[in-house]
C-alpha positions as CSV (number, residue, x, y, z in Angstrom):
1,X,-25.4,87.3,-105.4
2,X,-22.9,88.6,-103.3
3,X,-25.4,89.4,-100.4
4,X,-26.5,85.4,-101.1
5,X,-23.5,84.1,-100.5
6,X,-22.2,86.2,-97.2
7,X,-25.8,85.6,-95.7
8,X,-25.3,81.6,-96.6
9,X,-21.8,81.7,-94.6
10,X,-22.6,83.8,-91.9
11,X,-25.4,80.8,-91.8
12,X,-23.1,78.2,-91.6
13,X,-21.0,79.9,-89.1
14,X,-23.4,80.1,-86.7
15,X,-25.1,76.8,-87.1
16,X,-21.7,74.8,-86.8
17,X,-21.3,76.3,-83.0
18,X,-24.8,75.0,-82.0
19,X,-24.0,71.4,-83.4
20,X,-20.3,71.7,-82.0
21,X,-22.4,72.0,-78.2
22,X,-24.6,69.3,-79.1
23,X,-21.9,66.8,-80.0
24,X,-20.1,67.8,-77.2
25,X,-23.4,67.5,-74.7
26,X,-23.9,64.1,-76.2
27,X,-20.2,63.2,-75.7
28,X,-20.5,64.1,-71.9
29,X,-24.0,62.1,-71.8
30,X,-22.8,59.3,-73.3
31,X,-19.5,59.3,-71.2
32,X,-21.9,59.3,-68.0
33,X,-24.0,56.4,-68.7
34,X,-20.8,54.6,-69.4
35,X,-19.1,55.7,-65.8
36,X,-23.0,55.1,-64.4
37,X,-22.9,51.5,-66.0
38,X,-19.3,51.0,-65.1
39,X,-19.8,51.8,-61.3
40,X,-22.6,49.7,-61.1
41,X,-20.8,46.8,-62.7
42,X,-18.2,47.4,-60.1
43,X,-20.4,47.6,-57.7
44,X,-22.4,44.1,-58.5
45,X,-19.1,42.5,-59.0
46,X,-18.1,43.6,-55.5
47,X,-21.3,42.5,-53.7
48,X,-21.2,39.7,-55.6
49,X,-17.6,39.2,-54.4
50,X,-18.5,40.4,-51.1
51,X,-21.4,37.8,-50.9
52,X,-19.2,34.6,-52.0
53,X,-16.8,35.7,-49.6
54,X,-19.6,35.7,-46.9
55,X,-20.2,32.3,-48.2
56,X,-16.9,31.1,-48.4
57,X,-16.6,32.5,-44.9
58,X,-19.9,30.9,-43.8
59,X,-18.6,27.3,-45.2
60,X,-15.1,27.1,-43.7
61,X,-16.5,28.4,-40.5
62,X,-18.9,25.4,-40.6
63,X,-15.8,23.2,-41.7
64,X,-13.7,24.1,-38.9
65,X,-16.6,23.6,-36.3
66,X,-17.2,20.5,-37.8
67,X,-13.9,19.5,-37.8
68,X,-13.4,20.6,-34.2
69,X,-16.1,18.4,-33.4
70,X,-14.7,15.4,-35.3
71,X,-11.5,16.5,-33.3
72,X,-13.4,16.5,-29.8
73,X,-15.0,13.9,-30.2
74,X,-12.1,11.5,-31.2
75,X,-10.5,12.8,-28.5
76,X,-13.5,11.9,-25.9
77,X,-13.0,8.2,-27.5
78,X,-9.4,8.3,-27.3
79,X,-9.4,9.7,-23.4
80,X,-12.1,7.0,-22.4
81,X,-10.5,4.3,-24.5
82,X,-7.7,5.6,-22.4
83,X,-9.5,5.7,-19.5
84,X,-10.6,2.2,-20.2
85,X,-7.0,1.0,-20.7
86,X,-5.7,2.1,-17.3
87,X,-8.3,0.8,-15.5
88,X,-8.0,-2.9,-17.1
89,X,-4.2,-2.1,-16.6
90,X,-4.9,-1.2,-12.4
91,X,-7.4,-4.2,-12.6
92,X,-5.0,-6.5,-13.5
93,X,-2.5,-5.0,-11.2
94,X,-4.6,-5.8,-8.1
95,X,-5.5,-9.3,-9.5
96,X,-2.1,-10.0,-9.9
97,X,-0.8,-8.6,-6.4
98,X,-4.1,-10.7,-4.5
99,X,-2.3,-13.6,-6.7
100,X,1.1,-12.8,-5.1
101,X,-0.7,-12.4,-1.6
102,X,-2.6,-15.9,-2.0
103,X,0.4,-17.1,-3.1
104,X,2.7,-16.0,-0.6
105,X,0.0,-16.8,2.0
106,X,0.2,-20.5,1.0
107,X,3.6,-20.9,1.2
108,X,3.6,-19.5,4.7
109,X,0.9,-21.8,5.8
110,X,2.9,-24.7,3.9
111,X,6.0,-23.5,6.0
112,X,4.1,-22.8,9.2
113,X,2.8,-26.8,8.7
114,X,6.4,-28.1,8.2
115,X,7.6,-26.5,11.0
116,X,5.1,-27.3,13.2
117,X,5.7,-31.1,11.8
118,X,8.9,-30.7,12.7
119,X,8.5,-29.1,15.8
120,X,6.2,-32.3,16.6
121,X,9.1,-34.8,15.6
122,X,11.3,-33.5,17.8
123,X,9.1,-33.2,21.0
124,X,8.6,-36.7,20.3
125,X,12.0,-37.2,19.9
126,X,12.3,-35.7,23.3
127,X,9.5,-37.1,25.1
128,X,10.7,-40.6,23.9
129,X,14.5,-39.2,25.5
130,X,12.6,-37.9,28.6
131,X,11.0,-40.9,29.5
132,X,14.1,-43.0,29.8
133,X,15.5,-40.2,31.9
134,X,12.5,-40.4,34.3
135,X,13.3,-44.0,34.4
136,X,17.0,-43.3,35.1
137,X,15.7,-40.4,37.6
138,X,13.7,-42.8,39.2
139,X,16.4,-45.8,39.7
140,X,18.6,-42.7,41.5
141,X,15.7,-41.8,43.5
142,X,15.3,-45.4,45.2
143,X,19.5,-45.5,45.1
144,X,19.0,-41.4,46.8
145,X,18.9,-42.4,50.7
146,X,19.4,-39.7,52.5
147,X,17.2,-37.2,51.1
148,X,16.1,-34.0,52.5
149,X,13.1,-31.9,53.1
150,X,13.6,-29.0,51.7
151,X,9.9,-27.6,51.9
152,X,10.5,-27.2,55.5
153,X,14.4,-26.2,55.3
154,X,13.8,-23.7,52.7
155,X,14.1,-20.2,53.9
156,X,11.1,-18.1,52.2
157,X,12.0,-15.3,53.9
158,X,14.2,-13.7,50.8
159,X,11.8,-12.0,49.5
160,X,12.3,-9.1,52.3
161,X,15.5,-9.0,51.1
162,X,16.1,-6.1,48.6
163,X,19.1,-7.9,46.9
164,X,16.2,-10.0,45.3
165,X,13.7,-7.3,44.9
166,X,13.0,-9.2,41.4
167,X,9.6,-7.4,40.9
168,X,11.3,-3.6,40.5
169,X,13.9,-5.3,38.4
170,X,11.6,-7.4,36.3
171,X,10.2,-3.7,35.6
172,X,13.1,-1.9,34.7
173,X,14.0,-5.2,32.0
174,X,11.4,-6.7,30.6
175,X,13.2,-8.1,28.0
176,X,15.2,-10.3,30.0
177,X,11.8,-11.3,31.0
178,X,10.5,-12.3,28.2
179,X,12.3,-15.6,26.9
180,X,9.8,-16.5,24.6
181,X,7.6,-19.3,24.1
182,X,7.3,-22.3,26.3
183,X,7.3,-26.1,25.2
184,X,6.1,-28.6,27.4
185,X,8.0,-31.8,27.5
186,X,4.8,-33.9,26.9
187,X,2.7,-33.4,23.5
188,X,-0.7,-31.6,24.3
189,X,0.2,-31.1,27.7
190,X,-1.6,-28.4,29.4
191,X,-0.3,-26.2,32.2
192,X,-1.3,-27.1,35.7
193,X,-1.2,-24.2,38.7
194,X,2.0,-25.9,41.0
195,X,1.8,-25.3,44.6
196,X,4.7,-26.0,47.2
197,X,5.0,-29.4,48.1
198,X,3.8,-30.5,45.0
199,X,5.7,-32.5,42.8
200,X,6.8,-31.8,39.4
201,X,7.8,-35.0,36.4
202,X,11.1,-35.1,35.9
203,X,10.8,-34.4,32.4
204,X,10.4,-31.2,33.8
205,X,13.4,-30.7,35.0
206,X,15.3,-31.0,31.8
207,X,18.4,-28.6,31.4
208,X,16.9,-26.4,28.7
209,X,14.3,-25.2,31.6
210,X,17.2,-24.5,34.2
211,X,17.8,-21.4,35.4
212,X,21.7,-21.8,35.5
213,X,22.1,-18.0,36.7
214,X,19.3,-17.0,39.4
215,X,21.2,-13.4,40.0
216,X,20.6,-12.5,36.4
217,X,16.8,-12.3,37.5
218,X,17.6,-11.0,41.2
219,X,16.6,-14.8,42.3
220,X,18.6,-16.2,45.5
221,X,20.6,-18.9,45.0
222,X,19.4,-22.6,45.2
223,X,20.4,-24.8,48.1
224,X,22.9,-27.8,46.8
225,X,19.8,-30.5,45.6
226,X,18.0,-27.9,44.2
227,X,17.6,-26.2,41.4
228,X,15.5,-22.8,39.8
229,X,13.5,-24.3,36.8
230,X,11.0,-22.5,34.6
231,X,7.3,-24.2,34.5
232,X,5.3,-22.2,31.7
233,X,5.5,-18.1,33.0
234,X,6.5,-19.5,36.3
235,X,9.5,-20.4,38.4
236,X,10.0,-22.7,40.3
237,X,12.6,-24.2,43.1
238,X,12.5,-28.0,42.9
239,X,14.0,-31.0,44.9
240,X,16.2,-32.4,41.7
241,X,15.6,-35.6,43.2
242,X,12.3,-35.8,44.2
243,X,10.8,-33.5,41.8
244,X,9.0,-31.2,45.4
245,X,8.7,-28.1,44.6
246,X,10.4,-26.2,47.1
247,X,9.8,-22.4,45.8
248,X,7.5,-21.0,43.6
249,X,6.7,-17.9,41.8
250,X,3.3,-17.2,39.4
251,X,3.4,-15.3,36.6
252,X,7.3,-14.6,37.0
253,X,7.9,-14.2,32.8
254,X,6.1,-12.5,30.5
């Protein structure tokens, strides 16, 4: 009995080792597959993180070109509606300044015509004042008796004279040369080439064609009777009472 019962524990002793190994080999088997299944949990949760991330990426990526090109674009529109503006504006600049120009190229001509109206009033004003001095002229010319002929007394023979070298001097000022324009005494009248010994209207011979000072253009002074007077760009010596021309020099102004 005694011999039963030892052999029945030494039995159980060393059977409970063998299961203790197997529980414990099971334990570490079973704690495996969990890490195994946890890992690749982990790891399908990351690719699958990984892979909306990619997407995420993918989408704002597309978003922001899209938006960039929504962005270029409005700003090709803006820069051409831009574009657009300052060229209607420049447009309408250089409409309104060929405006200003027309304009301001009427008003000359509307001037220019005044003053040429006026300028035509007054030569008729003076023609009509010139004429009754020609008729006055001519009662002192049949009252003048003892008239002279100063063609032949006339003494051409300054122009040797270097006092009256006008031609150098007329180089040297040319301003005091050029007294501007001419106005015949007579409406439409046209100039005429005068030669010596010709005679000259006495409307002619008005004051505001005298030469009063013949030195300022290195002239010689006129005989008593006679008298410097411009004629168009020439000048001329004339018998104040006859109207002769005494003298006469072409193309003396400018």
């Amino acid at each position: 009995m005694r011999r039963a019962i030892m052999g029945i524990l030494m039995a159980a002793t060393s059977v409970t080792p063998i299961a203790s190994a197997a529980a414990a080999q099971n334990n570490n088997r079973q704690e495996r597959r969990e890490a195994r299944e946890e890992r690749e949990a982990r790891e399908a949760r990351e690719a699958r993180q990984a892979r909306e991330a990619r997407q995420e990426t993918r989408e704002a990526r597309q978003a922001r070109e899209a938006r960039q090109a929504r962005e270029a674009q409005q700003a090709r529109e803006l820069s051409q509606g831009e574009q657009n503006r300052r060229e209607g504006i420049r447009e309408n600049r250089q409409e309104r300044r060929g405006d200003i120009r027309e304009y301001q190229e009427d008003r000359r001509e509307r001037v220019e015509d005044r003053r040429e109206r006026v300028e035509d009033r007054r030569e008729r004003v003076e023609d009509r004042q010139e004429r009754r001095e020609d008729v006055r002229d001519n009662r002192n010319d049949r009252r003048y008796t003892q008239r002279r002929d100063w063609s032949r007394t006339w003494n051409r023979g300054w122009r040797n004279d270097r006092r009256y070298n006008w031609q150098n001097y007329r180089y040297t000022n040319r301003r005091i040369f050029s007294p501007g324009r001419y106005y015949a005494p007579y409406y439409g009248h046209n100039y005429n080439r005068l030669n010596i010994g010709l005679v000259l209207g006495s409307a002619f011979l008005s004051n505001r064609y005298w030469i009063n000072d013949p030195w300022q253009y290195r002239l010689p002074p006129a005989y008593e009777g006679t008298r410097w007077v411009r004629y168009y760009n020439d000048v001329i010596l004339v018998d104040v009472y006859s109207g002769q021309v005494v003298d006469v020099i072409h193309g003396f102004f400018y």
